[in-house]
C-alpha positions in Angstrom: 26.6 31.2 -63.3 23.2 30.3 -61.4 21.0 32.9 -61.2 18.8 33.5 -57.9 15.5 32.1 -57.2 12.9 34.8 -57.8 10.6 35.9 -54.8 7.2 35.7 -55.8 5.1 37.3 -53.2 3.2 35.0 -50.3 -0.2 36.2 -51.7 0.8 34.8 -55.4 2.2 31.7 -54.6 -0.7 30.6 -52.6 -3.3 31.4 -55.3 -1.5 29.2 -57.7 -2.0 26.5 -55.0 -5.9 27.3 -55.0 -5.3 27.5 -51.5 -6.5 31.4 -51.1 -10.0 30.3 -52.4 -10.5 28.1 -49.1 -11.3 31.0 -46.7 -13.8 32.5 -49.1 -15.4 29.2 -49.7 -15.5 29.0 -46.1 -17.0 32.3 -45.7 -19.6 31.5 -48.4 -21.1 28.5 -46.9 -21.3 29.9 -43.3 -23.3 33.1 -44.9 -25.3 30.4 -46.7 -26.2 28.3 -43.8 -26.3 30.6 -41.3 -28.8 32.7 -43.7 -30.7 29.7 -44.3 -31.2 28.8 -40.4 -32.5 32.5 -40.0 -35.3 31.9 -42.7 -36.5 28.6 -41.1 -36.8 30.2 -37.6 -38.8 33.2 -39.5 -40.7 30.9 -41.1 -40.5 28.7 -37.7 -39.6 25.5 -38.6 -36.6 23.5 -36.7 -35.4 23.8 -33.3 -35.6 27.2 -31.3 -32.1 28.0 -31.5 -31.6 27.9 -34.7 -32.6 32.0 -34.9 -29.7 32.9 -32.4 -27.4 30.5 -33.8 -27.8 31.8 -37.6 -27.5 35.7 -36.3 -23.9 34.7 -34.3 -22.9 32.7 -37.2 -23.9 36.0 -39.6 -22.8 38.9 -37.3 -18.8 36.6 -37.2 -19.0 36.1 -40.6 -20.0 39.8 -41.7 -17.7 41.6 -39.2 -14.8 38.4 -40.8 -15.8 40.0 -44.0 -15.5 43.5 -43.0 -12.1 43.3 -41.9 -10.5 41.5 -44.6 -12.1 43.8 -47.0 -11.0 46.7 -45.5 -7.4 45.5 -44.9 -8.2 45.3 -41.0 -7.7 42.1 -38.8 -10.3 39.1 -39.7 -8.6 37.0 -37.0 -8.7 39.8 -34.3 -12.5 41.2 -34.9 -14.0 38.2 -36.0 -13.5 36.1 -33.1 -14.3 39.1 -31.0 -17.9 39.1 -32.4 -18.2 35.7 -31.8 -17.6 36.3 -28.2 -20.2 39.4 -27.7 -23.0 37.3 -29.9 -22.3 34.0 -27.5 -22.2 36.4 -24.0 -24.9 38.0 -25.6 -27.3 35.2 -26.0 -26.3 32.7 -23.0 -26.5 35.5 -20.6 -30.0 36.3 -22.1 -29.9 40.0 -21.0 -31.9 42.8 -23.0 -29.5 45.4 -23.3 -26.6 42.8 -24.6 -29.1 41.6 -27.4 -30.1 44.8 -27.8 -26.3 45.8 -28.4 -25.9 42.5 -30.4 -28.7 43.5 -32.6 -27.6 46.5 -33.3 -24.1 45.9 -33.9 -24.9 43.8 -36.0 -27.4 46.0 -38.1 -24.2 48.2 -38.7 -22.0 45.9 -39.7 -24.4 44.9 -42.7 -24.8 48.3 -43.0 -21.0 49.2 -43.8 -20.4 45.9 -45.5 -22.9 46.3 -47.9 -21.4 49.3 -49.3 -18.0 48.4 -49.3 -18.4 44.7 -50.9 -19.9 47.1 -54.1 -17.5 47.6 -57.0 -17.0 50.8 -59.4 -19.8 51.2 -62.0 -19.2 52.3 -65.8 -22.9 52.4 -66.6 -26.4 52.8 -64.6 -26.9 49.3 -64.9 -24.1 48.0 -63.3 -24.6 50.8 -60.8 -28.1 49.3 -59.9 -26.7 46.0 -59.6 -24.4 47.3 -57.3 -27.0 48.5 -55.0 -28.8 45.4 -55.0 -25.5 43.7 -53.7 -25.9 46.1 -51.0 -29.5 45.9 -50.2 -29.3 42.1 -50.3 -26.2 41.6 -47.8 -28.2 44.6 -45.3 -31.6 42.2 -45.9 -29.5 38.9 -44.6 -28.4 41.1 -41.6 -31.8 42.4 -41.0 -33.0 38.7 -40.6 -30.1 38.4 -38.2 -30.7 41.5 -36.0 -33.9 40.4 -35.4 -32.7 36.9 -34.9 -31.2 38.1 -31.4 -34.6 38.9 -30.0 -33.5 42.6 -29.1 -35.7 44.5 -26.6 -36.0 48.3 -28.6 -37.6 51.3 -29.2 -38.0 51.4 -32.9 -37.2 54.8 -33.8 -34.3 55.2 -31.0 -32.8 51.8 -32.3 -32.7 52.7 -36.2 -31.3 56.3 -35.1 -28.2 54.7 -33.2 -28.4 52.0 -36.0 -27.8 54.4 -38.8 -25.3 56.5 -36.7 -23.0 53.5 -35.9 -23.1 52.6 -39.8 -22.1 56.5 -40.6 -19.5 57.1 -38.1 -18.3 53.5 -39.8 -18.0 54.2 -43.1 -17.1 57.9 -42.8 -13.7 56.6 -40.6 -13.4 54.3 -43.5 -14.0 56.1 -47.0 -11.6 58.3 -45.3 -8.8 55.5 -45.5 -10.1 54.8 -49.3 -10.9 58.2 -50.7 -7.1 59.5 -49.9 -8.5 61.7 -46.6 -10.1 65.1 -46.6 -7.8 66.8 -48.8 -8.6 64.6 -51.6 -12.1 65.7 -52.0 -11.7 68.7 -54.4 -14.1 71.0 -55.0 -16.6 68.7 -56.7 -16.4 66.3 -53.9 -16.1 68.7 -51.3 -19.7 70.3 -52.2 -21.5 66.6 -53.1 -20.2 65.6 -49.6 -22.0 68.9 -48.3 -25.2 68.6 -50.3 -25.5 64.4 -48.4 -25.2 65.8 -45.6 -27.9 68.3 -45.5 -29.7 66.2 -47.4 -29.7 63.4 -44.9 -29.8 65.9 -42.1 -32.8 67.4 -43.0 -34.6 64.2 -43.8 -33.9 62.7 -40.1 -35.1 66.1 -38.8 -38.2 66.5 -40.9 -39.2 63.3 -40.1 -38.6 64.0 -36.4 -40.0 67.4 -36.3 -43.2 66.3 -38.3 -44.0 62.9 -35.8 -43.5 65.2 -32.3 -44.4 68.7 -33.3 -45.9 69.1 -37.0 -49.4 70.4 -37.5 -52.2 67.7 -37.2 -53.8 69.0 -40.7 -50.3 67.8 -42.6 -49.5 64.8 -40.2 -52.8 63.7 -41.2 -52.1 63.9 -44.9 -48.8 62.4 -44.7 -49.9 59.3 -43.1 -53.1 59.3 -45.7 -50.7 58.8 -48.6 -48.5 55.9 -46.3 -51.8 54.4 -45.7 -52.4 54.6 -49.5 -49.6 53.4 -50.3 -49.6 50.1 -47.7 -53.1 49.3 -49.1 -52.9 49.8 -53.0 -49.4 49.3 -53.1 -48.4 46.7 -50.0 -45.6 49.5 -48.4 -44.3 52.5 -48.7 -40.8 53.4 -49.4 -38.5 54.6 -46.7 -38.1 57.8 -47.6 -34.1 58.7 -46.4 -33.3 55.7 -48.0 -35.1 56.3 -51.3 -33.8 60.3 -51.6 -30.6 59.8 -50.4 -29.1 56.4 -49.9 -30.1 54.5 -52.6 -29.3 57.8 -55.2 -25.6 58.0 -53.7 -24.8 54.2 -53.4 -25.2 54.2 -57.2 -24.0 57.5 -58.0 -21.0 57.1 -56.0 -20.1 53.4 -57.7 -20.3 56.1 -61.2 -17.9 58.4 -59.6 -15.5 55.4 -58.2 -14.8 54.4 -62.1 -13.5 57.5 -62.9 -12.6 59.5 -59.4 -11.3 57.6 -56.2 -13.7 60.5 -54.3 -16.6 58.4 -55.6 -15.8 56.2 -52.2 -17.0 59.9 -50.6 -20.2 59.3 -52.1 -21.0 55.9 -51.6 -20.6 56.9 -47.4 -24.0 58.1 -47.9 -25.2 54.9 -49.1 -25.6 53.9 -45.7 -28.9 55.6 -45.8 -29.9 53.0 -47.7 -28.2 50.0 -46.4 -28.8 50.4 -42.5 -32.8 50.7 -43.0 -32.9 47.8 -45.0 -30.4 46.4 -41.9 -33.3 47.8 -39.3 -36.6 47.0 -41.6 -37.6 44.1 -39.8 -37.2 45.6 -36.2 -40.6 47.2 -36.2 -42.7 44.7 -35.1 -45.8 46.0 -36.6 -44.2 45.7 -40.0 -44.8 42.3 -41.9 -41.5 40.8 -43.4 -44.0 41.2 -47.2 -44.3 44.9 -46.4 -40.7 45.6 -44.9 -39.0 43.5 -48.2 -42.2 45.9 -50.7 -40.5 48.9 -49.2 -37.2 48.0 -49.7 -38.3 47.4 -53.0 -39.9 50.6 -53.9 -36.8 52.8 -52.2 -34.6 51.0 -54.5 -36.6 51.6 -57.8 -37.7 55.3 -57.2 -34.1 56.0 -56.1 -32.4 54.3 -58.9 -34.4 57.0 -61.0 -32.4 59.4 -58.9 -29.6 57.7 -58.8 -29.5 57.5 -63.0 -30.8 61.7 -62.7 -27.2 62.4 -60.8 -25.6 60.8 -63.1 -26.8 62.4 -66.3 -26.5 65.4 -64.8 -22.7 64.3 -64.1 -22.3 63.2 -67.0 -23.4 66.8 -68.9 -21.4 68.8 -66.8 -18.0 66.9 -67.8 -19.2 67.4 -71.7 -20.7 64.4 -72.1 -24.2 65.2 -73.2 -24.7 63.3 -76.4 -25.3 59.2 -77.1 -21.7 58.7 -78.5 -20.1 61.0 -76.0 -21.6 58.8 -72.9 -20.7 55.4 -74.5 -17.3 56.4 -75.1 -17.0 58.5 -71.5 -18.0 54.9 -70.2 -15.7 53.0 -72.0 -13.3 54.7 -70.7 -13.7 54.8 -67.1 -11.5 51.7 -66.3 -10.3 53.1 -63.0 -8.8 50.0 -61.2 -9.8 48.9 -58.2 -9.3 45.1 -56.6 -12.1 42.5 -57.2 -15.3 42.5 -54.9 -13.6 39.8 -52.6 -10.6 41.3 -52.4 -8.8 44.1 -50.2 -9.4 47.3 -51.0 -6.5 48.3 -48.5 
């Protein structure tokens, strides 16, 4: 008696065929050329066009990206991008650049917290953040690639909006909704959002209305900073961004609300997106600040987690290394769909 063929699933039978790795090849070498086009028209060498060519061929690829890691429609939104960045560009009209640019900015924003995997450790959480930082740096060099016409503060506002409302609709997909916050999550989600909320309004309240005596001071220590140090940190990325993208990779190995978390780490990734808008800001002192946010927040960052890490019992050496050998929570590969 003959016994039935076995179904092996679509996705399996292509990857024995090596045929699954051709889209992600694919995807690698646009990012690569397109990335390298946008450095030669910083730099400038090559033809004029090769800056609005390299931020089309980054804003497809990114929002390509986006999509199939979020288990949305790569052959839908991708093509769709392609078509705003072209209508964009050959219509040469500010406020479609301008909308280019900062779509785009969000994109890289969103993408470079979801391409980060779960951390067991603080190092791997700090080289997940510099994943993220690095895919938001090659879509700052193509938001600026589209020539947009802005007002700096206005345009990193809506930037970092668009990259919140983003991630919020889609941690809620990945961090099973609002009801599977607990308490725990349900008060760290509270505490970003006051954080970040007070940080915008600080910022705001102290550049229109704040007293001229601490204005004064606050810009003396920027300007200390810029000329002993070469920048100064951007400050909602370096308290809350940078601190949450790494502690919320800690939480993902161990608690699927972690993904709660690392929404926050927008804060980081969508300034880094917007650095090089300011045209007063060399690309030395916007890439110094993005440096400095990352390594004063990662202090943070590893702070959190310590102090996560003694509230669960863990507070000695042996505890921590076997707490972290432990947290194996699955979760697909960094090129893979989380949905």
């Amino acid at each position: 008696m003959s016994r039935a063929p076995s179904r092996v699933p679509l996705e399996q039978r292509i990857g024995e065929f090596g045929a699954s790795r051709w889209p992600l090849t694919i995807w690698f070498v646009v990012v690569a050329a397109s990335t390298a086009a946008l450095v030669c028209a910083m730099v400038p060498v090559g033809p004029d066009w090769l800056g609005t060519a390299g931020s089309i061929a980054v804003a497809t690829a990114f929002t390509w990206g986006l999509a199939a890691r979020t288990g949305g429609r790569p052959f839908v939104f991708a093509p769709l991008a392609l078509a705003c960045g072209l209508v964009a560009v050959l219509t040469d009209q500010d406020l479609l650049l301008t909308g280019a640019a900062v779509g785009t900015s969000a994109v890289a924003a969103v993408l470079g917290v979801m391409i980060t995997v779960p951390a067991a450790g603080i190092a791997t959480a700090a080289r997940e953040c510099v994943v993220g930082l690095l895919v938001a740096g090659i879509g700052a060099m193509a938001t600026v690639g589209f020539e947009p016409a802005i007002h700096k503060e206005r345009f990193e506002y809506v930037g970092l909006g668009l990259a919140f409302l983003g991630a919020i609709v889609l941690v809620h997909r990945l961090g099973a909704g609002f009801h599977g916050l607990g308490r725990r999550g349900l008060v760290i989600v509270a505490i970003g959002v006051v954080v970040l909320a007070v940080t915008l309004l600080y910022a705001e309240m102290l550049r229109r209305y704040g007293s001229t005596g601490l204005v004064d001071q606050l810009l003396e220590w920027v300007a200390w900073s810029r000329d002993h140090l070469g920048a100064f940190p951007r400050p909602v990325a370096t308290v809350l961004g940078v601190p949450a993208l790494a502690y919320g990779c800690h939480m993902r190995a161990r608690r699927r609300q972690g993904w709660w978390v690392c929404a926050f780490g927008v804060a980081a990734t969508s300034p880094t997106a917007t650095a090089l808008a300011n045209p007063a800001v060399s690309v030395t002192e916007a890439a110094l600040s993005v440096v400095y946010g990352l390594a004063v927040g990662l202090v943070l960052g590893w702070f959190l987690i310590r102090l996560d890490l003694a509230l669960t019992g863990n507070r000695g050496r042996r505890s921590r290394v076997a707490e972290q050998a432990a947290a194996v929570r699955p979760e697909p590969s960094r090129f893979a769909p989380l949905l």
